[in-house]
N, C-alpha and C positions, 0 to 999 in steps of 0.2 A: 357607846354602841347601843342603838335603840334595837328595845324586844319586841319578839310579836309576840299577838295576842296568846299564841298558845305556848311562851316560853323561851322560844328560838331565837338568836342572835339576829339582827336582821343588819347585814352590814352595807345598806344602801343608805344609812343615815342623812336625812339633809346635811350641806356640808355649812359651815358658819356665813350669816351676810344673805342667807335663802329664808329668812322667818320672815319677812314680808309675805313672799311671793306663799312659803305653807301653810301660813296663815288665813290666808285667800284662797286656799282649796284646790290652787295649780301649783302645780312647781315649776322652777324658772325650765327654760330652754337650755339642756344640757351642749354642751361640746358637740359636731359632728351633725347636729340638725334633727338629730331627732327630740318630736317634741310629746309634753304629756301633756294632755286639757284636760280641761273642766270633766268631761266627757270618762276619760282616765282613770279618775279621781274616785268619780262617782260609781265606778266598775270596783275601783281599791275597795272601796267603802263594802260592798257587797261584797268582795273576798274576808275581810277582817269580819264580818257578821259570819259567813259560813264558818272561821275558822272558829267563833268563838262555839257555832253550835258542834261543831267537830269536837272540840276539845271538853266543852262540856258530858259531849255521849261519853267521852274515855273516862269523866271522872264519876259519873254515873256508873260504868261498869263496874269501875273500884269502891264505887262506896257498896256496891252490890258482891261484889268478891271478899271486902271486908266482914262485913254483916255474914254473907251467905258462912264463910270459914268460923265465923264466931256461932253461930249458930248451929255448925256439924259438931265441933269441940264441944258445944254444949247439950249433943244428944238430943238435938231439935229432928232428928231422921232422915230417911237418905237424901230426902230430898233435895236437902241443903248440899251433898254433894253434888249434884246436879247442876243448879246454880251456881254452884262455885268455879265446876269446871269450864261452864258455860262465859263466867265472866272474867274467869281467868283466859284463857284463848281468843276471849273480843278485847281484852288489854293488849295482848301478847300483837295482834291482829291492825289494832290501831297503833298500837306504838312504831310498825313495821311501817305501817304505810304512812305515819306520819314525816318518818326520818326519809323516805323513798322521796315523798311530796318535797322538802323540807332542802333536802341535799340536789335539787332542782335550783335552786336560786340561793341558795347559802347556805356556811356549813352549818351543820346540826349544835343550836350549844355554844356556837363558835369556838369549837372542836375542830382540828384541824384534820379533820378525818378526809384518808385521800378519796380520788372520784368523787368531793362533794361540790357544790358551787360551780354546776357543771355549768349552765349558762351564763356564769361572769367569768370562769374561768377558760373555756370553750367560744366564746364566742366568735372569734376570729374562724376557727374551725368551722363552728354550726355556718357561718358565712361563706366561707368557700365550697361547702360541700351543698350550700342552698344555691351558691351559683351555679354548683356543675350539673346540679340534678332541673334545674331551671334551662341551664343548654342543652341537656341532653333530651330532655323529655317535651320542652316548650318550643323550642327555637329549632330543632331539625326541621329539613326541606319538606319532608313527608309529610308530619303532623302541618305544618301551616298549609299546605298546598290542600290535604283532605279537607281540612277545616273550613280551609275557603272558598273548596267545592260544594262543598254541604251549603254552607250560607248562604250562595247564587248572587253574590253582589251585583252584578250585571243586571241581571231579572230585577231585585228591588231597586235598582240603580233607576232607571228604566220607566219602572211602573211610580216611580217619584217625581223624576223628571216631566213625565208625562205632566203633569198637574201646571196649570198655568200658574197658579198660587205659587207654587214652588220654584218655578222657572222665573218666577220672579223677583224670589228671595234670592236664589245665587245670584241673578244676576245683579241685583244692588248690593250683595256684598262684595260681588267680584270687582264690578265699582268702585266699592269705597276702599277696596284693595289695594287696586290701578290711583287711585288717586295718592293714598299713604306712600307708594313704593315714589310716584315721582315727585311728591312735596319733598320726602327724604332725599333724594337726589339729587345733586350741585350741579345747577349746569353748566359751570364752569366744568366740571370732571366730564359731563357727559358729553361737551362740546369736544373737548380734548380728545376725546377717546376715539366720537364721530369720526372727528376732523383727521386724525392719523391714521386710523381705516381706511377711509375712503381714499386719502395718499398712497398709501402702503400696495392697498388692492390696484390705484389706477397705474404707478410705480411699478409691479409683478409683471402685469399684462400689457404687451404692445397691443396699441389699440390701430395700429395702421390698416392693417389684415381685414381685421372687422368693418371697421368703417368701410374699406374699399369694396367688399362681399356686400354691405349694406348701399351703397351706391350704385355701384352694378348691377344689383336688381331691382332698384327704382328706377333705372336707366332701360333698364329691356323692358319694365311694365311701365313706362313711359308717363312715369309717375312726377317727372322733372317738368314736363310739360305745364304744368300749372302753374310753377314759379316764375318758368319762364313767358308765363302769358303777364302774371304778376308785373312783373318786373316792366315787359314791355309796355302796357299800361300805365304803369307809374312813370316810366321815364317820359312817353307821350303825354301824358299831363301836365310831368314838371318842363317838360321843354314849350309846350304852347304858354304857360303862365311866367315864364323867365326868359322868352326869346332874348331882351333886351342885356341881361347879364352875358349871355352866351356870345352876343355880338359883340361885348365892348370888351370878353375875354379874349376873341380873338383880332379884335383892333387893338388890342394893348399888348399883345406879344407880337407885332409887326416893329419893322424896322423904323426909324425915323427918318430919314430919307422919304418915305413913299405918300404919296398924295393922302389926305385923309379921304378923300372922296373915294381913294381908288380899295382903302382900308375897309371903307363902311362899305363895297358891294362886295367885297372877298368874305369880310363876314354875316353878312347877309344870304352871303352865298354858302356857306359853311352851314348857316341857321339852319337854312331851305333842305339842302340835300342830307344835313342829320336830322332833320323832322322828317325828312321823306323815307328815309332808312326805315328810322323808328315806327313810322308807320305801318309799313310796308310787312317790317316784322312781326305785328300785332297782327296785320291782316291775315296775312298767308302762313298756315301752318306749314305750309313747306318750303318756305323760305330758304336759302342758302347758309344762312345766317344760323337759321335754328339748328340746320344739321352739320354747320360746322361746332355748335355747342352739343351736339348729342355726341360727336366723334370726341370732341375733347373731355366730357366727362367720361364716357368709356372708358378712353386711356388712361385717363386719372384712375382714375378706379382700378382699371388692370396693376399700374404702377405701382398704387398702393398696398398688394396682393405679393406683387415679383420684384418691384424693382430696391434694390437694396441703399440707395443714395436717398428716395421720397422716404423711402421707411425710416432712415434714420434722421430725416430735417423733422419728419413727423411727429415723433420722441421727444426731439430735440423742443422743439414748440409745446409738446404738453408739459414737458416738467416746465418751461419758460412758465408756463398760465398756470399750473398749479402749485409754482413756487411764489407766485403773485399775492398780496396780504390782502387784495381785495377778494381771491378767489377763498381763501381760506377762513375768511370772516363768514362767505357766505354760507360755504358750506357747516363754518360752527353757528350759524343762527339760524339755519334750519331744523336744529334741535329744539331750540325754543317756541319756533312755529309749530310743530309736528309737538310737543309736549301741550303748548296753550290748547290746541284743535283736539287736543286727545281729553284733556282735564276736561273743557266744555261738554265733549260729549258724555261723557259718563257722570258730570252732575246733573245732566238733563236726560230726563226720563223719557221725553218722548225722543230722543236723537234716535238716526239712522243707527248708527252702533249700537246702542241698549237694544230695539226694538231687534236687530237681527239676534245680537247673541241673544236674546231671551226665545226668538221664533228657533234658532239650532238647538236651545236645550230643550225646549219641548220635541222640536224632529228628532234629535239624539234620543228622547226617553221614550218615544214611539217607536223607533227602529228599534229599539233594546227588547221595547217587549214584543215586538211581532217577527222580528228576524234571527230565528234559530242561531244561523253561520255566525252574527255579528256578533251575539249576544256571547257563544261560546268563543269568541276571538278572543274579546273584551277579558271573560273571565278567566282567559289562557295566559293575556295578558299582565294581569293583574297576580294571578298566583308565579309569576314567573319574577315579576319587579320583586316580589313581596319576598318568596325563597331566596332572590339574589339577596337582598339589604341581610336578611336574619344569618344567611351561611355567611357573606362577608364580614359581619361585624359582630357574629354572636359572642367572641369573645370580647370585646370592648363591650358588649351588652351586660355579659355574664360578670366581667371585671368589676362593671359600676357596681351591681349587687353586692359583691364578697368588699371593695372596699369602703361602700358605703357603709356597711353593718360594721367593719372592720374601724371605722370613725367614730364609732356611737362609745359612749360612755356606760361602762360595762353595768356599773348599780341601777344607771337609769334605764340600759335595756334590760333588765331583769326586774325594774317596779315591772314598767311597761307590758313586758310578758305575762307575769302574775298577773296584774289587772286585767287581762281578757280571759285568760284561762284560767286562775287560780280558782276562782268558783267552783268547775268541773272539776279541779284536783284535790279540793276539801271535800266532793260529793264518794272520792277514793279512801279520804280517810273511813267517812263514817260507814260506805259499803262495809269496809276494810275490819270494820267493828262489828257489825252486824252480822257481816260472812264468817270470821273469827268465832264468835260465840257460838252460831250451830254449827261449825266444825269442831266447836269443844266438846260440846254437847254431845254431838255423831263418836266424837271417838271417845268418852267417860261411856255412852253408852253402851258402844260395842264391847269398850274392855271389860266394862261389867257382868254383860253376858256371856262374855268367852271365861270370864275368870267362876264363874259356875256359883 
């Protein structure tokens, strides 16, 4: 069992297999994560000096008590009583405060004297009772919500933000954020996940209704009109450039019995009056043609609204296409498109992306600081997340503390302690000494006068 310097048992002893790491002036990393550095060490170092000047004033007063008591015996005058009472009461005084100091971290002597070794012995205790006094006083809704009124986040939010410099830093970290989150990402997973969404969600929702509400008012705002000039056009084109297919489709579904001559002007004639059609159609917006297509999409469109037979071939046809491998390949590789387009812009600085989020966070840090309403939104907002997280989880907050400390290894949370504070408890012994002797002093004096 290793002593200290002023005598006392100290039963934090290195344990065997640690002369390496003591010898190097750290000691190893105990059990439970708590650790002691260099740093530690060096604090030690300066407690074991105050104790030895502690312990030195005690033996100083005794060799002073000595002397003083030999020298009254030997009728050296009163004054030696003086002195003597003096250095008798700064013993009495240190030897108090050394055992108080002492039975702080182990017992006195190694003496098994109870209430000693309160911090190796307590430590589980002083740990839960630093958790509760940590939620009670730290983590209420109250203290954090003043605290965070006081501080004005919003305002320095704000007046930060404002700074192009600055706006430029989040925005390349947010960046290189956006890029980490989708390199870690599998697009196998994130295809999967797309790809069953989008199923699931078009699966939920009949989409007859819609579509027919969306038809029906490109029909009254006669928005169809342009397809159908489309279409007229292209079919005019392709029937002047393929007369001769057109002809020999319809001489080749004729009978074989019938003259060919009489074949080539039936389809010739067929050519004529479907070129003339097609024309006609192109020509005249009011065609008969056209407005028997504005009546049939109408109804289409109504039907798909009311009529319970369209609605259900409707259904019927979308799961048909989105049960399709080539529909679901496309929509899982739209994940990889919409990921590449996203990585490109945010390693490129001047992209349309970078350049906006960077122009919103300077507008955000400008509105912050000139817009009273927003600003107090913001901070309404903030202390409200902030009081949620700490009331819902104060006790897993409080928890970690009591069983964090509750894991440390008891000798090495008691160097640890000592080493930051033991300095100021050796500064108790020798008050302790000091204040001891002129109380010894004060009372030989008075008893001396009172006793006449």
């Amino acid at each position: 069992m290793e002593r200290s310097p002023d005598g006392g048992a100290n039963a934090s002893a290195p344990s065997a297999g640690t002369s390496a790491d003591a010898s190097a002036g750290v000691l190893p990393t105990p059990p439970g994560g708590l650790t002691y550095s260099a740093s530690d060490e060096e604090k030690r170092r300066g407690v074991r000096r105050m104790k030895t000047l502690a312990t030195g004033l005690l033996l100083l007063v005794a060799a002073v008590y000595a002397l003083a008591t030999w020298a009254r015996s030997a009728g050296a005058g009163p004054w030696a009583g003086y002195v003597a009472a003096a250095a008798e009461a700064g013993m009495v005084g240190a030897l108090a405060d050394w055992f108080a100091v002492t039975a702080l971290f182990r017992r006195p002597m190694g003496l098994p004297i109870p209430h000693t070794a309160i911090i190796p012995t307590k430590k589980d205790q002083l740990g839960a009772s630093l958790g509760e006094f940590v939620g009670e006083n730290f983590l209420s809704g109250e203290v954090v919500r003043l605290r965070l009124r006081t501080v004005g986040i919003a305002s320095r939010l704000g007046g930060w933000l404002a700074e192009p410099a600055h706006a430029d830093r989040v925005t390349s970290e947010l960046a290189t954020a956006l890029r980490g989150a989708l390199t870690v990402l599998r697009d196998s997973d994130v295809q999967a996940v797309v790809g069953e969404a989008v199923t699931r969600r078009a699966d939920a929702q009949e989409v007859a209704p819609g579509i027919g509400a969306m038809l029906e008012k490109v029909v009254a705002d006669g928005g169809h009109r342009r397809i159908v000039d489309l279409v007229c056009v292209r079919a005019h084109d392709w029937l002047l450039a393929h007369g001769d297919s057109v002809m020999q489709a319809v001489t080749g579904g004729a009978p074989g019995w019938t003259p060919r001559f009489v074949d080539r002007k039936v389809g010739e004639r067929v050519y004529k009056e479907l070129l003339r059609f097609i024309t006609e159609m192109r020509d005249m917006p009011d065609h008969p043609a056209r407005g028997a297509v504005d009546r049939f999409l109408t109804d289409f469109a109504g039907d798909l609204q009311s009529d319970t037979d369209t609605r259900a071939r409707v259904e019927r046809l979308k799961s048909e296409v989105l049960g399709r491998s080539e529909v679901q390949d496309l929509i899982a590789s739209a994940w990889g498109a919409v990921r590449a387009m996203v990585v490109a812009a945010a390693e490129d600085e001047r992209s349309e992306l970078r350049l906006r989020v960077r122009a919103g966070l300077v507008s955000l840090g400008t509105r912050l600081t000139g817009d009273d309403r927003m600003r107090a939104k913001m901070d309404t907002w903030l202390e409200d997340a902030a009081v949620y997280v700490v009331t819902t989880y104060r006790d897993e907050i409080t928890a970690l503390i009591t069983e964090t400390i509750a894991g440390w290894d008891a000798d090495h949370t008691s160097r640890k302690i000592e080493a930051h504070i033991g300095r100021d408890l050796q500064f108790i012994r020798i008050n302790g000494t000091v204040v001891g002797a002129l109380a010894g002093l004060a009372i030989y004096t008075v008893s001396g006068l009172l006793g006449g």
